[in-house]
C-alpha positions as CSV (number, residue, x, y, z in Angstrom):
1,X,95.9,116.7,102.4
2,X,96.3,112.9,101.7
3,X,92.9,112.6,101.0
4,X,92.5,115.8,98.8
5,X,95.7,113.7,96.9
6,X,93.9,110.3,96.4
7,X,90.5,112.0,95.4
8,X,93.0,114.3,92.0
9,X,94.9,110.8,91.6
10,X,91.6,109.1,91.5
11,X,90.2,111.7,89.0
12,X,93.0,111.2,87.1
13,X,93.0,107.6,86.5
14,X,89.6,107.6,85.2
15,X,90.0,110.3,82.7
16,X,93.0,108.1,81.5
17,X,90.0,104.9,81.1
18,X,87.6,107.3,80.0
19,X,90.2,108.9,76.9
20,X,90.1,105.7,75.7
21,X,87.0,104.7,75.8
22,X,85.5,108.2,74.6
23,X,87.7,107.6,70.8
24,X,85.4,104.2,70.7
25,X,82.2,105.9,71.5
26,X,83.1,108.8,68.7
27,X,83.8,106.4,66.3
28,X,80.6,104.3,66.6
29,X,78.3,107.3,67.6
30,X,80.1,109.9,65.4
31,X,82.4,108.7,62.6
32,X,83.7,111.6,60.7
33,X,80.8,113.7,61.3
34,X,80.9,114.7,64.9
35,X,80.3,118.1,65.6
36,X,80.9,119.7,69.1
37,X,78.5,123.4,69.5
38,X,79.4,124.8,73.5
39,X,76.0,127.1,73.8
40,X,75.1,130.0,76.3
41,X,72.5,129.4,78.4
42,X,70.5,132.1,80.9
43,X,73.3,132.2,83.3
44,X,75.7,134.0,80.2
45,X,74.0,137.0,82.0
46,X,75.1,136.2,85.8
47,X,78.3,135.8,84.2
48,X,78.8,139.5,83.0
49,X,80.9,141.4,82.6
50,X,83.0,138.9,81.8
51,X,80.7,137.0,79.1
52,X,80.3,140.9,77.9
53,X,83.2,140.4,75.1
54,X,83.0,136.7,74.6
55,X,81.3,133.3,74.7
56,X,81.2,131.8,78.0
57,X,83.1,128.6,77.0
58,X,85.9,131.1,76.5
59,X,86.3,131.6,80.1
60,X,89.5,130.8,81.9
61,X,88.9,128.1,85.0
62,X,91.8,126.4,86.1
63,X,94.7,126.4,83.5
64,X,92.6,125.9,80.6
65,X,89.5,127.5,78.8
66,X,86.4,125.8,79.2
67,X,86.6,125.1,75.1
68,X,89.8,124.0,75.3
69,X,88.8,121.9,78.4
70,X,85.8,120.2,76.1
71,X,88.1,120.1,72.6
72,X,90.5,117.9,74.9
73,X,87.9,115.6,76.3
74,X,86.3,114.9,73.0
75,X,89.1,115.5,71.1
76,X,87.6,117.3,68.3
77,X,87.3,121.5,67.6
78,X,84.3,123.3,69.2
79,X,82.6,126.2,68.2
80,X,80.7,128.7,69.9
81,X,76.5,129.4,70.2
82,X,76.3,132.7,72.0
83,X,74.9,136.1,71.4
84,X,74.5,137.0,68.3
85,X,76.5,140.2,68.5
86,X,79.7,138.0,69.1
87,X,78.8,135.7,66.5
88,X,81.0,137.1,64.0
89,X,84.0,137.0,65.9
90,X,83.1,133.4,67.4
91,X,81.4,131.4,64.3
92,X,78.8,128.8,64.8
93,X,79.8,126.3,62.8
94,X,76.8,123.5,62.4
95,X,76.7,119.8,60.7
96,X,73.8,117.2,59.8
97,X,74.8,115.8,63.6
98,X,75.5,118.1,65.9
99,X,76.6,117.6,69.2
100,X,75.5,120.2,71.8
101,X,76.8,121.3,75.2
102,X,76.1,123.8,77.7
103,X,78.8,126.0,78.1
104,X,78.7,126.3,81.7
105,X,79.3,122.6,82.2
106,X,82.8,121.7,83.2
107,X,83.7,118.4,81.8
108,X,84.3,115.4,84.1
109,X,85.1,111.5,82.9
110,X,81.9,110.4,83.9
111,X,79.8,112.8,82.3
112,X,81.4,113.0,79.4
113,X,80.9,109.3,78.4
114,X,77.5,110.0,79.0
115,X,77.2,112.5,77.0
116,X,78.9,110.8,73.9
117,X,76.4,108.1,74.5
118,X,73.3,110.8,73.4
119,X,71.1,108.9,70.7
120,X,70.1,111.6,67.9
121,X,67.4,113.6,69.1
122,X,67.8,113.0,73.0
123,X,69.1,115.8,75.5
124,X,71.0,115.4,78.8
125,X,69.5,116.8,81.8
126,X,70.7,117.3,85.4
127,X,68.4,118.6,88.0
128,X,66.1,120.7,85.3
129,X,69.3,122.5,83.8
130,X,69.8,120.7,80.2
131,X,73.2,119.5,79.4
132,X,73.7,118.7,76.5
133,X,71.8,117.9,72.9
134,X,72.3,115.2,70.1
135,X,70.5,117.0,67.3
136,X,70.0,115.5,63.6
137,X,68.9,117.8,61.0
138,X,69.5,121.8,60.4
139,X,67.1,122.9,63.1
140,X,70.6,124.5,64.4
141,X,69.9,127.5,62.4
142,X,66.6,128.2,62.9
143,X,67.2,131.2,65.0
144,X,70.6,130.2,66.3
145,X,69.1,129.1,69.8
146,X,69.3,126.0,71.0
147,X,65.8,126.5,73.0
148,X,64.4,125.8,69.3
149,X,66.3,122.6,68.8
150,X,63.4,119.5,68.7
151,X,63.9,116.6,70.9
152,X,62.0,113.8,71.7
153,X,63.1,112.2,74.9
154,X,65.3,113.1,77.7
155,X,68.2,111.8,79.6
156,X,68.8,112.5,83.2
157,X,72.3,111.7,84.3
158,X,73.5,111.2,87.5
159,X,77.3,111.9,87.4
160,X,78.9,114.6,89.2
161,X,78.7,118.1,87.6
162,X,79.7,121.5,87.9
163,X,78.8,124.6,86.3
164,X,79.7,128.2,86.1
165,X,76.7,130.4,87.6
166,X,78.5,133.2,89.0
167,X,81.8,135.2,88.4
168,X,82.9,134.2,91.8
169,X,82.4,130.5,90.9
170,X,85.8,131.1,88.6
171,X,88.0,131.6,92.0
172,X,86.0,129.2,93.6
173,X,86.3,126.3,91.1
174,X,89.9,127.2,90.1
175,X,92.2,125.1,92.6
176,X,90.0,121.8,91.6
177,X,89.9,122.3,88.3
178,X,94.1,123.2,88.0
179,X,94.7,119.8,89.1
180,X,92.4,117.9,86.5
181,X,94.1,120.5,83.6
182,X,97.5,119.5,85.2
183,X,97.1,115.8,85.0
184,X,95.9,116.0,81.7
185,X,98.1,118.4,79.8
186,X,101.3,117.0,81.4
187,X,100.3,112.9,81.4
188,X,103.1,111.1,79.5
189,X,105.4,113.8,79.2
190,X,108.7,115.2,80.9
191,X,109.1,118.3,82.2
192,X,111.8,121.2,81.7
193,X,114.2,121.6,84.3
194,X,113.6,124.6,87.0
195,X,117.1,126.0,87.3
196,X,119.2,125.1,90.7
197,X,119.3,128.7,91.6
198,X,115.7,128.1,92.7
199,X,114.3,126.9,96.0
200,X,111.5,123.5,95.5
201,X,109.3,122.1,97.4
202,X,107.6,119.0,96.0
203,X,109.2,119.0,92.5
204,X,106.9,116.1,91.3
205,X,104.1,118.7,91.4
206,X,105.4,121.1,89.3
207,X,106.1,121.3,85.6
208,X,107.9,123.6,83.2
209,X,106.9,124.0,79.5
210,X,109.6,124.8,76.9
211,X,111.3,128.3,76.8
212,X,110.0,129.0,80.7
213,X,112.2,130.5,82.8
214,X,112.5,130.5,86.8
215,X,115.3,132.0,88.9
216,X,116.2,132.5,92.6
217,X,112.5,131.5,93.4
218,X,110.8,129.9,95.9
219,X,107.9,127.1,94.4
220,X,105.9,125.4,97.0
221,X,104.1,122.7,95.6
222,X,102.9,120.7,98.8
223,X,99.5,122.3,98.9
224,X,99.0,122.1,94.9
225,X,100.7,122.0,91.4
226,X,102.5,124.5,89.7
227,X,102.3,124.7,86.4
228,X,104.8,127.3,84.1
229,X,103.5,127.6,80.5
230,X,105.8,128.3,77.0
231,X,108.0,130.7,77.7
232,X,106.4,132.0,80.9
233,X,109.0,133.9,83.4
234,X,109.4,134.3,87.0
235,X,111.7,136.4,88.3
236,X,113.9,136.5,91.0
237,X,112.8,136.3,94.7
238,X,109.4,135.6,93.5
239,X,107.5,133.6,96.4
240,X,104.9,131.3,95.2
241,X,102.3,128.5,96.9
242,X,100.2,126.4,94.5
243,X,98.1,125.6,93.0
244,X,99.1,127.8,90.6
245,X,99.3,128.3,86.9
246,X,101.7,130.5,84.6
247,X,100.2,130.8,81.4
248,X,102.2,131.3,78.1
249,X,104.8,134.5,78.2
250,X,103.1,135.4,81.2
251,X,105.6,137.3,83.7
252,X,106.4,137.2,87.6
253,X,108.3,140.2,88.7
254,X,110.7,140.4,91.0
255,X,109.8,140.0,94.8
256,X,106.1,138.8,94.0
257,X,104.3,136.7,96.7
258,X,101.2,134.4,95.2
259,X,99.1,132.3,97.1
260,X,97.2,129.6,94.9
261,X,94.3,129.0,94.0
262,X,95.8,131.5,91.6
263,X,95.8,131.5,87.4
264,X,97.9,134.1,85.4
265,X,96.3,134.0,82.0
266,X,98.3,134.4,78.5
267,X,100.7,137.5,78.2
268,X,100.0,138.6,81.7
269,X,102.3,141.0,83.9
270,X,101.9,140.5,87.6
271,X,103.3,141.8,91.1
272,X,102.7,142.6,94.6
273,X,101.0,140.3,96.3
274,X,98.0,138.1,94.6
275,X,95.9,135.5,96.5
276,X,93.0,133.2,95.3
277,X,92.4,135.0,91.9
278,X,92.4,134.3,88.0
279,X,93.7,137.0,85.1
280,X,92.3,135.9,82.0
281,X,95.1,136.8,79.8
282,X,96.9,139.9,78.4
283,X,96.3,142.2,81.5
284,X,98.9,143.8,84.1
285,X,98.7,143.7,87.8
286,X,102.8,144.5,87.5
287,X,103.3,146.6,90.8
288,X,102.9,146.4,94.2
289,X,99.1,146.4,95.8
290,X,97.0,143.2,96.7
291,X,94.4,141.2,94.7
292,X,92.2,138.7,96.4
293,X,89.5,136.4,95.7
294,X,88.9,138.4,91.9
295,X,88.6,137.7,88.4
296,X,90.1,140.4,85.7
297,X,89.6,140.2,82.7
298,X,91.6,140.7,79.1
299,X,93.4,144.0,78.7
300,X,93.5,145.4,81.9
301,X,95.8,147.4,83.4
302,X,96.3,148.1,87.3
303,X,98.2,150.8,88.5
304,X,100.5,151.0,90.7
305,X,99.7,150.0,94.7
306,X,95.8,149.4,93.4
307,X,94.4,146.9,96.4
308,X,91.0,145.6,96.5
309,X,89.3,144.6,99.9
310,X,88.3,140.7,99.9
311,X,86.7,140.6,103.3
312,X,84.4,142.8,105.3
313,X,84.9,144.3,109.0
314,X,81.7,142.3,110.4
315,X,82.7,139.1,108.8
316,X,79.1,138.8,106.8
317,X,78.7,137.4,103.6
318,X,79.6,139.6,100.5
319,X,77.0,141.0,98.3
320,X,77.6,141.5,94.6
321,X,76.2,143.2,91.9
322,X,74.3,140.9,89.3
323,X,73.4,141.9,85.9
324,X,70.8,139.4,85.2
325,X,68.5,140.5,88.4
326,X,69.9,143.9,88.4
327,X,70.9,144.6,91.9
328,X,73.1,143.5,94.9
329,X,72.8,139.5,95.7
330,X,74.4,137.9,98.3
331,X,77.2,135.7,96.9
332,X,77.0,133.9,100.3
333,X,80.5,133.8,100.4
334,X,83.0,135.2,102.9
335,X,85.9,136.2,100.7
336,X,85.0,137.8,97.2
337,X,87.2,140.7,95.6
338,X,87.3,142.5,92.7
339,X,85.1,141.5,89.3
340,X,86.4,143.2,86.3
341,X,85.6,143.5,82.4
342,X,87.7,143.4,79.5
343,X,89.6,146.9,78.4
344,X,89.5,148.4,82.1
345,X,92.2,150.2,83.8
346,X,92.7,152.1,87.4
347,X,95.1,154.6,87.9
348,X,97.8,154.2,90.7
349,X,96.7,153.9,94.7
350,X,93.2,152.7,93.4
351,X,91.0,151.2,96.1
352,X,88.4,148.6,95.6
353,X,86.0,147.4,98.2
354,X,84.4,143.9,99.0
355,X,83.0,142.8,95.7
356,X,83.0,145.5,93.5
357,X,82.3,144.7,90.0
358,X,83.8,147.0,87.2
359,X,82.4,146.5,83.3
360,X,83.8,146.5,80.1
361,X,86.5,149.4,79.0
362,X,86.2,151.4,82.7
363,X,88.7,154.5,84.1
364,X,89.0,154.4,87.5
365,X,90.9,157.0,89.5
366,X,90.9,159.6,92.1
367,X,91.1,159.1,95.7
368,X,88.6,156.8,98.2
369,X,86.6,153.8,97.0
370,X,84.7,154.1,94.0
371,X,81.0,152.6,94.2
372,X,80.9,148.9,94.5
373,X,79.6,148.6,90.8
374,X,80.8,150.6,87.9
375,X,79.3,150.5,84.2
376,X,80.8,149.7,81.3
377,X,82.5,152.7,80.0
378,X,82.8,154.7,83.0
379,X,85.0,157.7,83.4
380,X,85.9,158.5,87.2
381,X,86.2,157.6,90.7
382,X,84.8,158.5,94.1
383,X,84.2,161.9,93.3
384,X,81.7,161.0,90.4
385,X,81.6,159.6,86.8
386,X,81.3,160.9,83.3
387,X,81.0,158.9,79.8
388,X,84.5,157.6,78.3
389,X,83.5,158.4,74.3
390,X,83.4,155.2,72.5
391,X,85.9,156.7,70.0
392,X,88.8,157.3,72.6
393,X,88.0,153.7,74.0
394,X,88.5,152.6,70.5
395,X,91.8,154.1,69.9
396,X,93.2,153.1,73.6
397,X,92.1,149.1,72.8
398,X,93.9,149.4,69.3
399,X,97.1,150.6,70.9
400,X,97.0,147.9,73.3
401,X,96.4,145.2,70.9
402,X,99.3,146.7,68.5
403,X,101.5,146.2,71.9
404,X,101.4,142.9,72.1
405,X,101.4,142.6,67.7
406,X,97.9,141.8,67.6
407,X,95.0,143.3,65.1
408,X,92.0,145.5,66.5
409,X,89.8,144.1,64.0
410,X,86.2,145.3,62.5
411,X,84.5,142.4,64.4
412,X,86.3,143.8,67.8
413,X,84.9,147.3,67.1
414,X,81.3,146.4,66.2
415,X,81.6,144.3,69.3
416,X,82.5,147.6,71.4
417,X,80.4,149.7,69.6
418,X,77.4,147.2,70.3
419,X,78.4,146.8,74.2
420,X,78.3,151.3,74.7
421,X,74.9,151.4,72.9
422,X,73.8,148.6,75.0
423,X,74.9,149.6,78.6
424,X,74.0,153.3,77.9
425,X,71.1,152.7,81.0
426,X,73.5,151.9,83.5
427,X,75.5,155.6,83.2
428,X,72.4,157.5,84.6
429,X,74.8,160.2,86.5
């Protein structure tokens, strides 16, 4: 434990050198002109359905997107290269020096100086995965793919990296990268005061953003931080062991028991018991049931007692269902749960086994486990599937997004519209 202490405390101290040091290297490498692109790479695939609705930069990992991870580090807006069919929603937006940077990457001090130390023209590389591009010129825009980009020499870096290659890698990743989000939203300032009513442990782990609210909890903070975002709420007799994160006018019910690594994105209802797991934002888990070791999506709704297995009876290795080779691989982890895509819902006493991935805007009901993958736009359970009509999941995903006082826009329908004409070959029932 000490050690795992000294190693965040250490991280911590360099990105406080390397925050001052990156503002130099902009201004002499940069000026006024610096440009940050985040592009998809091939693993955008292994990463579905998540990447399905969005860039892969705007994945949740830790408290913060990676985007917002980067825009901190270099302090300047990013915008997105990805498939063209989100483009609309997530503009590229390209300069005569653009700085670009592989989505997947999860920015570190170290690499990030050495990335902001690019000459025009060079790329980044880390054992034959490029990381990053300095590119002069408009050659951006020549197809939108930043295989096209010229370069004339290469860079290979030697400091530390990580990168997203697998859904699972968001769980897995997620208690590290809390505790560099932590240090670095919350260095330099104070934090609201938890109510007495509530039972702490290690309160110099934990901070409080304005307007949150916590009563007649229990926050354990020996084992990690615990961060509650902008008027975030747990209520009472909640039970929660970091690391964990709250994320803004998310919501605890009452009697809820979380085990960290666990993230509870933007707007998020949550109950029952949670372990190891990261909702992206705007979803509800708000009843009884257990989720472990999974990643759901935006706008997703679990119904009441809904459980998903995490482990297997013989102990082995879970196997997972992987768009980009189409079939089963072997995660070659013990624990994995539940994957699931933006818009999807299961009805109450669902049951999810070991690593069953679910797509985009999915119905899940009935009794027994449903297959261990189910395509986007799937209508069923255990008994069989039928096609949910892109019109009906149209209306539902408007109704949702007028809940919470947001716009269903044309860009969000072309984007569903594009993803049922596009997954139309996994419904063979």
């Amino acid at each position: 434990m000490w050690m795992y202490q000294w190693i965040v405390w250490n991280n911590f101290k360099k990105m406080n050198e390397y925050r001052t040091q990156s503002l130099f290297l902009n201004t002499i490498s940069f000026g006024s002109r610096m440009n940050c692109i985040l592009f998809d790479d091939e693993k955008r695939q292994s990463l579905l359905p998540l990447t399905y609705t969005r860039p892969l930069a705007e994945l949740r990992v830790g408290i913060l997107t990676i985007r917002e991870k980067w825009e901190k580090h270099l302090n300047t807006p990013c915008s997105h290269l990805t498939a063209e069919y989100l483009q609309k929603k997530f503009p590229l937006v390209p300069s005569d020096d653009n700085l670009l940077i592989n989505a997947g990457v999860l920015p570190n001090p170290e690499l990030v100086t050495q990335i902001l130390s690019l000459q025009p023209n060079t790329k980044l590389m880390k054992e034959g995965v490029v990381v990053a591009i300095r590119s002069k010129g408009k050659t951006l825009l020549e197809g939108m793919n930043y295989h096209s980009i010229e370069t004339v020499s290469s860079v290979v870096t030697v400091a530390p990296m990580r990168r997203l290659e697998y859904a699972w890698d968001i769980f897995s990743f997620n208690g590290e990268e809390m505790s560099l989000d932590f240090s670095m939203l919350t260095k330099g300032r104070k934090s609201g005061t938890l109510s007495s009513t509530n039972r702490v442990i290690r309160p110099e782990n934990i901070f409080v953003e304005e307007g949150a609210r916590v009563e007649c909890s229990i926050l354990n903070a020996s084992e990690g931080i615990i961060y509650i975002g902008k008027n975030a709420e747990v209520m009472e007799g909640a039970m929660i062991r970091g690391p964990f994160a709250l994320m803004e006018g998310a919501q605890v019910k009452m009697g809820t028991r979380i085990y960290g690594p666990t993230t509870i994105g933007p707007y998020s209802r949550v109950g029952g018991e949670i372990s190891h797991s990261m909702i992206q934002g705007f979803s509800n888990k708000a009843h009884d049931g257990f989720l472990g070791n999974s990643v759901v999506g935006e706008w997703c709704n679990l119904g009441a007692d809904t459980n998903n297995s995490n482990l297997k009876n013989n102990y082995s290795q879970v196997k997972v269902w992987n768009y980009q080779e189409e079939r089963f691989v072997n995660s070659k982890l013990q624990f994995v749960g539940l994957i699931m895509g933006d818009h999807s819902k299961c009805s109450i006493n669902t049951m999810f086994n070991t690593g069953t991935v679910v797509g985009v805007s999915a119905n899940i009901f009935g009794t027994g486990f449903p297959p261990k993958f189910i395509p986007s736009f799937s209508w069923g359970g255990s008994d069989g599937f039928a096609t949910y009509r892109i019109e009906e999941a149209i209306e539902v995903a408007q109704r949702v997004y007028e809940r919470r006082k947001i716009e269903f826009d044309k860009r969000d329908e072309a984007i569903m519209q594009y993803l049922f004409e596009n997954t139309t070959k996994y419904r063979a029932w």
